[in-house]
C-alpha beads as a LAMMPS data file, in Angstrom:
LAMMPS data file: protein, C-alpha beads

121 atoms
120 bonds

1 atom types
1 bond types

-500.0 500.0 xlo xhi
-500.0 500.0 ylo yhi
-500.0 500.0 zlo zhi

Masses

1 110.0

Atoms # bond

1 1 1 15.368 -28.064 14.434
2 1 1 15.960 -27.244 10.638
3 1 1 12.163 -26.860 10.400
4 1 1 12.044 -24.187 12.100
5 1 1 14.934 -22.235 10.548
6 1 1 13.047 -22.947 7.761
7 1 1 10.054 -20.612 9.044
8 1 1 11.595 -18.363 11.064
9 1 1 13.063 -16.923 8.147
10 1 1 10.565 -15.978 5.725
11 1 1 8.589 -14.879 8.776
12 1 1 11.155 -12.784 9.365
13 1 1 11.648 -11.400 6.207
14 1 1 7.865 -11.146 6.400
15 1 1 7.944 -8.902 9.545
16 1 1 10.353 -6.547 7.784
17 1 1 8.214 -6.067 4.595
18 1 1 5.294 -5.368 7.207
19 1 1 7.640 -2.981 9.203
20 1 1 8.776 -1.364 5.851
21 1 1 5.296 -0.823 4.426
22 1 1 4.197 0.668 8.037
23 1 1 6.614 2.930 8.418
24 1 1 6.640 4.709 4.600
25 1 1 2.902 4.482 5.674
26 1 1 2.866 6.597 8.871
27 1 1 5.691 9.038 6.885
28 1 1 2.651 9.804 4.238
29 1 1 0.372 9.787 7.337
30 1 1 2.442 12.546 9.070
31 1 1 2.196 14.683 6.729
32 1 1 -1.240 14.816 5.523
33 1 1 -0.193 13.444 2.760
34 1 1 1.563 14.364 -0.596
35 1 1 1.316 16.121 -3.261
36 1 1 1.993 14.372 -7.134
37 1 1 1.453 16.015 -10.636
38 1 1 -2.067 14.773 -11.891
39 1 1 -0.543 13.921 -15.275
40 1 1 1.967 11.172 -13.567
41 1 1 -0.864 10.346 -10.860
42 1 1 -4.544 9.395 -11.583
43 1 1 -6.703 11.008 -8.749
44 1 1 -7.426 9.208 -5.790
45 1 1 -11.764 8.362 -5.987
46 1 1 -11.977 7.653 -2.548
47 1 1 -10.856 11.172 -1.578
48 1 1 -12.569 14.075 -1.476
49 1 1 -12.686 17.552 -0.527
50 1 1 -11.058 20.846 -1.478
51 1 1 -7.910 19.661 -0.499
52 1 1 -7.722 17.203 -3.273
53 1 1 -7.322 18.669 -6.494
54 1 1 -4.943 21.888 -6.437
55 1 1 -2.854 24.006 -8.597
56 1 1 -0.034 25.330 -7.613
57 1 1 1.707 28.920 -8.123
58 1 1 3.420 28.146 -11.680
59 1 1 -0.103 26.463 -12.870
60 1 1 1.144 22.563 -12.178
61 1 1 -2.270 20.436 -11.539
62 1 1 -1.403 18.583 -8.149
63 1 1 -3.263 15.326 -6.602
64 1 1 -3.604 14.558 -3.394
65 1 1 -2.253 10.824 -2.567
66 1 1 -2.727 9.747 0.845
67 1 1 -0.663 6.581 2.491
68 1 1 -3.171 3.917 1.428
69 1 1 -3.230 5.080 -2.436
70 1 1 0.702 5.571 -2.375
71 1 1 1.148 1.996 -1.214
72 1 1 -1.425 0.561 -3.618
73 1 1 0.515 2.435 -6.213
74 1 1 3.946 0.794 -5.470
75 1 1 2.111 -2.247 -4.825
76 1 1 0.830 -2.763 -8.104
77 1 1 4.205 -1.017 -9.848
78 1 1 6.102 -3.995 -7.673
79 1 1 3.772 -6.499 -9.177
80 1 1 3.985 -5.151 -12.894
81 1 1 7.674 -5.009 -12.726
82 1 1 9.149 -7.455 -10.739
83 1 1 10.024 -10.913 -11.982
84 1 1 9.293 -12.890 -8.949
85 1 1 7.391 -10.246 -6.333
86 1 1 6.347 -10.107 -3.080
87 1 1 3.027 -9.284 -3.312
88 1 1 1.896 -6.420 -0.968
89 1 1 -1.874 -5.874 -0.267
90 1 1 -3.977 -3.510 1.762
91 1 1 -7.193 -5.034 3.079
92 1 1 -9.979 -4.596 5.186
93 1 1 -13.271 -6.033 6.550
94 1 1 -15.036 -2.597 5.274
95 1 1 -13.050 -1.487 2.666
96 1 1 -13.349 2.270 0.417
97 1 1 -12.203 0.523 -2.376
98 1 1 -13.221 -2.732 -3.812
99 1 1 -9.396 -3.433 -4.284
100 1 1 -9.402 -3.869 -0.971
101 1 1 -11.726 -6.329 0.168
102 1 1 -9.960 -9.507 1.835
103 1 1 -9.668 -12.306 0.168
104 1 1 -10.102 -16.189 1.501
105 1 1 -6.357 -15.929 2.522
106 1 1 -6.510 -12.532 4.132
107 1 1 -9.496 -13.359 6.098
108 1 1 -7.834 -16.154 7.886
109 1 1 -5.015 -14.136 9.112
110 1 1 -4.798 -12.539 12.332
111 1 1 -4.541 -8.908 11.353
112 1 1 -7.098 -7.899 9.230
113 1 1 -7.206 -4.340 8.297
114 1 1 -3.141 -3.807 7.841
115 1 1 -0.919 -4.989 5.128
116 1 1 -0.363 -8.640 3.519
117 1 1 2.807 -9.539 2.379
118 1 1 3.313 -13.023 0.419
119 1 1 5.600 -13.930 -1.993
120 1 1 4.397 -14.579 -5.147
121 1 1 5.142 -18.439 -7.239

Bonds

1 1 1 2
2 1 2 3
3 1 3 4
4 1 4 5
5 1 5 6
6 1 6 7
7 1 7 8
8 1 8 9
9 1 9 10
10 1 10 11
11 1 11 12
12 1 12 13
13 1 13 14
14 1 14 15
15 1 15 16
16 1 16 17
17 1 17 18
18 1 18 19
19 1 19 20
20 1 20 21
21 1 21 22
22 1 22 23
23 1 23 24
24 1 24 25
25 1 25 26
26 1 26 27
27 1 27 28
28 1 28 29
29 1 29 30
30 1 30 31
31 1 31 32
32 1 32 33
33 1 33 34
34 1 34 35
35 1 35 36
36 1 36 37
37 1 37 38
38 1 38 39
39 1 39 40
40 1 40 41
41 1 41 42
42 1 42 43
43 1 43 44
44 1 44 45
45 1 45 46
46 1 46 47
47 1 47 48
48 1 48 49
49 1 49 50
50 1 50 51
51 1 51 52
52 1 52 53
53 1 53 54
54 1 54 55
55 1 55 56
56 1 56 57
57 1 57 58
58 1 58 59
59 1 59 60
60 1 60 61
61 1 61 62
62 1 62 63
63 1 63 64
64 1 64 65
65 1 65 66
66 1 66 67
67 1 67 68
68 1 68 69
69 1 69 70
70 1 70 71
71 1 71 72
72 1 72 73
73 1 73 74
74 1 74 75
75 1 75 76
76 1 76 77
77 1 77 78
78 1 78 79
79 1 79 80
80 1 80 81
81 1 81 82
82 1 82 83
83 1 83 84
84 1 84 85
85 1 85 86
86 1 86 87
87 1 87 88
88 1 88 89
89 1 89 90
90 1 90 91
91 1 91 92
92 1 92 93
93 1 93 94
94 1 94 95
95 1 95 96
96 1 96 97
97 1 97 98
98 1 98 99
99 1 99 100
100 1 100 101
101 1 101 102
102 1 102 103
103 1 103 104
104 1 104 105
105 1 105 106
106 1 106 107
107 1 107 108
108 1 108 109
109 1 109 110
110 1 110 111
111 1 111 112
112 1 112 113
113 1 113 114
114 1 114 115
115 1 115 116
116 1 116 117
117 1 117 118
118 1 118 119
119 1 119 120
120 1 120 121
């Protein structure tokens, strides 16, 4: 019986990273996007289009980050500054970005094409 305590927890805990990740996800989603400076935000290379790139009325240089570059972003910034992370990764069988290719691990799991969530050791 303590055996499965044991799992059901992190797989819980797992479930709620998922659900968290999902749902800042479909917020982004919603609304087209947002909008970041372009000296705070490198521009997304898998996007293109007019909408991209704008300036706005006082001259600011704007960048269009959609849901998947906004999570790699705090992905990687929870990676780079966390001590002991849970490690967060977009991935798909036909990926725009390299980045996002599944690994070994990924490929096993049932869900391709969503978010990973492991903890990192």
């Amino acid at each position: 019986m303590q055996h499965l305590d044991t799992m059901e927890n992190p797989m819980r805990l797992a479930k709620d990273y998922y659900a968290l990740n999902m749902e800042y996800r479909k917020w982004n989603s919603q609304l087209g996007g947002v909008y970041a400076a372009s000296n705070k935000v490198t521009p997304n290379p898998h996007l293109n289009g007019q909408r991209r790139d704008v300036v706005a009325t006082d001259g600011t240089k704007l960048t269009l980050v959609n849901d998947a570059y906004m999570s790699q972003m705090v992905f990687e910034s929870v990676s780079r500054n966390s001590e002991n992370p849970i490690i967060s990764k977009i991935v798909s069988l036909n990926p725009l970005s390299p980045k996002n290719s599944a690994d070994p691990w990924a490929l096993g799991a049932k869900s391709i094409g969503a978010v990973c969530c492991y903890h990192h050791s």
